[in-house]
C-alpha positions in Angstrom: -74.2 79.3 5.8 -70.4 78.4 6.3 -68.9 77.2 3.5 -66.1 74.5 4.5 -62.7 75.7 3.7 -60.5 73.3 1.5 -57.2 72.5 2.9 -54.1 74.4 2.2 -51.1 72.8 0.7 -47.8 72.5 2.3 -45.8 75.0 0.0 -42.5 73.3 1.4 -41.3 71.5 -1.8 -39.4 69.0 0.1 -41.7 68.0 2.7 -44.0 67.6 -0.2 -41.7 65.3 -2.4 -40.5 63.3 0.4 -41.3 59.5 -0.3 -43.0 57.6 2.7 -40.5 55.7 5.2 -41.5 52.2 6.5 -40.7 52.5 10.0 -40.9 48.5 10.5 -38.0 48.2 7.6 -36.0 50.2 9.1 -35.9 48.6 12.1 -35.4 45.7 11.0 -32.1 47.0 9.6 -31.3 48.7 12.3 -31.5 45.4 14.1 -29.4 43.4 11.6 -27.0 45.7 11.4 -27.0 45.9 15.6 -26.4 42.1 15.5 -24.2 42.0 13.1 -21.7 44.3 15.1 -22.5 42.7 18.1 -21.1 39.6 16.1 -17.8 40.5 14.7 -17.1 42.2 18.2 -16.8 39.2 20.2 -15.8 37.2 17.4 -18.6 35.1 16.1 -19.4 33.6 13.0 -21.6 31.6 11.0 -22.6 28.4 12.1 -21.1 25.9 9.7 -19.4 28.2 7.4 -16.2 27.6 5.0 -13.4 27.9 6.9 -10.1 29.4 4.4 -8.3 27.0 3.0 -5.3 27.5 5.8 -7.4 26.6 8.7 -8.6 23.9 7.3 -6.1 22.5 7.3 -5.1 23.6 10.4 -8.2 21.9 11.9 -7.7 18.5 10.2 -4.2 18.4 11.4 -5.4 19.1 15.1 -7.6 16.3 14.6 -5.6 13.4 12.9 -5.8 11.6 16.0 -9.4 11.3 15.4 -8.9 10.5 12.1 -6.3 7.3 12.6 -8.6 6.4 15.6 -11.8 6.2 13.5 -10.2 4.4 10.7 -8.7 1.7 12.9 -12.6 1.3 14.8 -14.5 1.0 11.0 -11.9 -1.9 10.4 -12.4 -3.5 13.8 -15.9 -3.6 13.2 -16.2 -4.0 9.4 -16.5 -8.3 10.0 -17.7 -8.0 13.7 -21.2 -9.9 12.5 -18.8 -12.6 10.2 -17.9 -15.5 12.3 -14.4 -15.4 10.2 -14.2 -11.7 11.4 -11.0 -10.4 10.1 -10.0 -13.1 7.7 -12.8 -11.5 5.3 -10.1 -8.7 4.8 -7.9 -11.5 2.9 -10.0 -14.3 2.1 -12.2 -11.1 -0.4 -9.3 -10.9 -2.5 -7.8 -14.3 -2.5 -11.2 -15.3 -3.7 -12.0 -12.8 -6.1 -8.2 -13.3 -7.6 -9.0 -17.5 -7.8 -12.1 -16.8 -9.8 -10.3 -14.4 -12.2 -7.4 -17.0 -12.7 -9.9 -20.0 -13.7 -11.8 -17.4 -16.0 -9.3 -15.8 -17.3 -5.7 -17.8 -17.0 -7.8 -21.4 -17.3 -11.0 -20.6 -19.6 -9.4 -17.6 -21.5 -5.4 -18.9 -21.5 -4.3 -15.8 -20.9 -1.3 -17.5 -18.6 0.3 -18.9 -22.1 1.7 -15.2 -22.2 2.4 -14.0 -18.7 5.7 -15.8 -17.1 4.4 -16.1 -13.1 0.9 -15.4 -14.0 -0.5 -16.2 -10.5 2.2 -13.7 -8.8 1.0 -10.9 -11.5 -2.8 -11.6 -10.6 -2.1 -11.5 -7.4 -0.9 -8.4 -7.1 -3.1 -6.9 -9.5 -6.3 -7.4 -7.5 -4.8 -6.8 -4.2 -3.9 -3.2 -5.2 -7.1 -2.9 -7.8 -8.7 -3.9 -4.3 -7.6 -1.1 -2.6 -8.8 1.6 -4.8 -11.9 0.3 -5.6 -13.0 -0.1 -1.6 -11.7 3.3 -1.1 -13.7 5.1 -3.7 -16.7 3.1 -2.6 -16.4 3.7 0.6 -15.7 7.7 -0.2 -19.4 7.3 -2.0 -20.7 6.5 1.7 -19.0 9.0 3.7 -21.2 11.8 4.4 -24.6 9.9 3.9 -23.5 7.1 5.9 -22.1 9.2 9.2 -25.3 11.9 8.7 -25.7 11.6 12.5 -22.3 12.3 13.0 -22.1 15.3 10.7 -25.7 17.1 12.0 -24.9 16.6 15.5 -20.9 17.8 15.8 -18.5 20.5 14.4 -15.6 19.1 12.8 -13.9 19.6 9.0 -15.9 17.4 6.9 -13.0 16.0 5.2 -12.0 13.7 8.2 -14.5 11.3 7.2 -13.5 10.1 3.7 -9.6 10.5 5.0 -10.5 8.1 7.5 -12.3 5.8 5.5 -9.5 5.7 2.2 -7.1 5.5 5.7 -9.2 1.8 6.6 -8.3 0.9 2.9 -4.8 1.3 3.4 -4.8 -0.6 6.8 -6.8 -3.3 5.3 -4.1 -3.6 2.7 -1.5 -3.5 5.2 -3.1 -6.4 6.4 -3.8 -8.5 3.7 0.1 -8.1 2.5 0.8 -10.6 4.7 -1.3 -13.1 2.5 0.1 -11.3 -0.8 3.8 -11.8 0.5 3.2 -15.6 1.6 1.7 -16.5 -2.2 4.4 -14.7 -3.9 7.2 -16.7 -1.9 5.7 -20.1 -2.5 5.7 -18.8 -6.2 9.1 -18.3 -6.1 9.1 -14.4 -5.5 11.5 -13.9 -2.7 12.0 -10.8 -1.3 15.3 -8.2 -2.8 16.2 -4.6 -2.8 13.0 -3.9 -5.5 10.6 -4.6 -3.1 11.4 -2.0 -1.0 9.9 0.3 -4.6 6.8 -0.8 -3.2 6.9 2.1 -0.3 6.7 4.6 -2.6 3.9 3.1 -5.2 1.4 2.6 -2.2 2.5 6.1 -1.2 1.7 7.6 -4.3 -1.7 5.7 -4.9 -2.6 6.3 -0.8 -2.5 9.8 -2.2 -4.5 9.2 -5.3 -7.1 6.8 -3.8 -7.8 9.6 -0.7 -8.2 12.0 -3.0 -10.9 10.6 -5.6 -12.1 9.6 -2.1 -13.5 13.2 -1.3 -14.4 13.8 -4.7 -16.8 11.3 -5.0 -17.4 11.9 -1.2 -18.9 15.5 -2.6 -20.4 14.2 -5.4 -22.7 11.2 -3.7 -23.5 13.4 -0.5 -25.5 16.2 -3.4 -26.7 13.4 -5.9 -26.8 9.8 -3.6 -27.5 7.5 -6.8 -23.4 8.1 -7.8 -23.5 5.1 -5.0 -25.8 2.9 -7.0 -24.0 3.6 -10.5 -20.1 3.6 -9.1 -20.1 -0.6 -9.1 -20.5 -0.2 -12.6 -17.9 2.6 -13.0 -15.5 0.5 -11.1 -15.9 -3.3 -12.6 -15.6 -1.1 -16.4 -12.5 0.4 -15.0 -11.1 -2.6 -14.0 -11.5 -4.4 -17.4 -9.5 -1.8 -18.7 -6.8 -1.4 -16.3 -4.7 -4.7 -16.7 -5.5 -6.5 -13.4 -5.8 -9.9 -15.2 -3.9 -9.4 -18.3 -0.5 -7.5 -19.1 -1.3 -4.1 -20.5 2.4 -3.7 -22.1 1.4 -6.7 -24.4 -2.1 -5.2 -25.0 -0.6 -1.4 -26.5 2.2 -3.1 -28.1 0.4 -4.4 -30.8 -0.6 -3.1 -33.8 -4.6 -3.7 -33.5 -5.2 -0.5 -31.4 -4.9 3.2 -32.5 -2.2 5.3 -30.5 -4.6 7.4 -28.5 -6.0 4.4 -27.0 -2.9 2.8 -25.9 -1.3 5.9 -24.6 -4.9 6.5 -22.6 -4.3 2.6 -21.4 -0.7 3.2 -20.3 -1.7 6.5 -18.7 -4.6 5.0 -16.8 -4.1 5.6 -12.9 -5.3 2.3 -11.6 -3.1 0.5 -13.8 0.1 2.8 -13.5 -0.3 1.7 -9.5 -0.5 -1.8 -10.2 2.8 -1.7 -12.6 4.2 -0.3 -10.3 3.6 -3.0 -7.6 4.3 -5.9 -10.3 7.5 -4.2 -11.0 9.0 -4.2 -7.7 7.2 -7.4 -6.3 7.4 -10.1 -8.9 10.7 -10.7 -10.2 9.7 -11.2 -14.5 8.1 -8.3 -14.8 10.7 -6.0 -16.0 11.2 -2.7 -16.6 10.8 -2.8 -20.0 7.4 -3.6 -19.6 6.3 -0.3 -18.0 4.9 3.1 -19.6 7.6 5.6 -20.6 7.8 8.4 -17.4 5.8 5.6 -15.5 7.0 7.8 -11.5 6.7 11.1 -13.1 2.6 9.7 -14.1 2.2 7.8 -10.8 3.4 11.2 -9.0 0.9 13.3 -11.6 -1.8 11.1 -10.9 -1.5 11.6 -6.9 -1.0 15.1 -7.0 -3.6 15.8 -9.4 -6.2 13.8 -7.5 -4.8 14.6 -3.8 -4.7 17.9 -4.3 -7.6 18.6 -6.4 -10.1 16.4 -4.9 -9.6 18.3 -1.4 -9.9 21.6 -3.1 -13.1 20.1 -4.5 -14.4 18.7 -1.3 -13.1 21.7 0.8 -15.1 23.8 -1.6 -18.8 22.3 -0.1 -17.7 22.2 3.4 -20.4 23.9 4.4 -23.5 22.3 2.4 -22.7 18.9 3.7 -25.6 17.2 6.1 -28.2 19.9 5.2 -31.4 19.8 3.7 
């Protein structure tokens, strides 16, 4: 009988202690790593990916055209359904400010201690106006042009620009109304109005920048749009638009941290600013210490760090 012989060991030690290769993963890598270099030879990237910071900029420059072009077509259209069409964009805050004055000038008296108290109110809402709409509309930016973001390449950032762009425009155009109130109030233009150039500089800055920030924000969590009326009417209440801040901090009923925060506050820095150049009894006396060197803070601050922030999710907006 022929006993089978049991098999004989490899004595090699390395071909015995060599682990098992997974031909399928390695070809997989190979593949990647193929593609990869296939890539970065002819000079192609990710699809959607972060530009640096200095072409980005770059690209929104090369495409401020677009930019002016789609801000001036949202405020064609904005009343295109109202039979009034563009009067809306001054009839809003002629109303809004008549309501405040029998509220708070009639109801409340706050008039007895502001000297040209409809000029002040005025003012006050028509710039309050303007940064409200333009974070608002920043909340709508990305969610409301999702068709326009999936379907084209194009910085992100264009959108809110061009929609905090449409809020200066629309003030632009409702000055007209402003200028005609404040001259049958016996506000006649002077040198000081010409202060107002650089205010609705510096907020322009300030209002396109909290813009994108909130333009970020909305686009990953969209109920910041169903919670930022509240954030705005709270922040108007606080930021003098129908009653004099100076008179409010100079009293002796509020501790020091919270007039400094009230003098400090952005929204009503801006509108101090347009009060003291347009109507001729608010003085300078009546602004915040450093009130230019604050406005100027404010605007950089927000300019500059809400396109960092915005810049920094470029590439995560109209997914999922």
């Amino acid at each position: 009988m022929i006993t089978p012989t049991a098999p004989v060991p490899d004595p090699s030690p390395d071909r015995a202690q060599a682990p098992a290769r997974n031909p399928t993963a390695a070809t997989k890598t190979g593949t990647e790593t193929d593609f990869s270099a296939l890539a970065a030879r002819h000079g192609l990237t990710v699809s959607g990916a972060r530009p640096t910071l200095p072409v980005y900029v770059r690209q929104l420059w090369s495409r401020r055209h677009f930019i002016t072009a789609f801000a001036t077509a949202r405020l064609t259209s904005q009343y295109s359904q109202a039979k009034l069409g563009q009067i809306w964009q001054i009839m809003t805050p002629l109303l809004n400010a008549t309501v405040y004055y029998f509220i708070f000038g009639v109801l409340l008296q706050t008039k007895r201690d502001i000297p040209d108290f409809i000029p002040f109110l005025v003012t006050g809402v028509f710039i309050w106006t303007f940064t409200s709409n333009s974070i608002t509309a920043g909340t709508r930016a990305i969610s409301g042009n999702l068709g326009l973001v999936r379907a084209l390449h194009f910085p992100r950032a264009s959108l809110p620009m061009a929609l905090a762009l449409q809020q200066l425009q629309q003030l632009l155009f409702s000055m007209g109304a402003l200028v005609v109130i404040l001259v049958c109030f016996g506000q006649y233009p002077g040198p000081a109005w010409l202060l107002a150039l650089p205010a609705l500089l510096l907020q322009s800055l300030f209002n396109m920048g909290l813009s994108m920030a909130v333009a970020r924000l909305a686009a990953k969590t969209p109920d910041i749009a169903q919670l930022m009326p509240f954030l705005l009417r709270t922040w108007m209440y606080v930021s003098g638009v129908m009653f004099s801040v100076d008179r409010v901090t100079k009293g002796d009923g509020l501790p020091h941290v919270v007039a400094v925060a009230l003098q400090c506050n952005p929204a009503a820095v801006y509108i101090d600013l347009m009060r003291f150049a347009l109507v001729d009894s608010y003085t300078a006396g009546q602004l915040p210490p450093h009130v230019w060197a604050i406005a100027a803070g404010w605007a950089l601050l927000a300019g500059a760090g809400g396109f960092l922030f915005f810049w920094k999710a470029e590439e995560e907006y109209g997914r999922g």
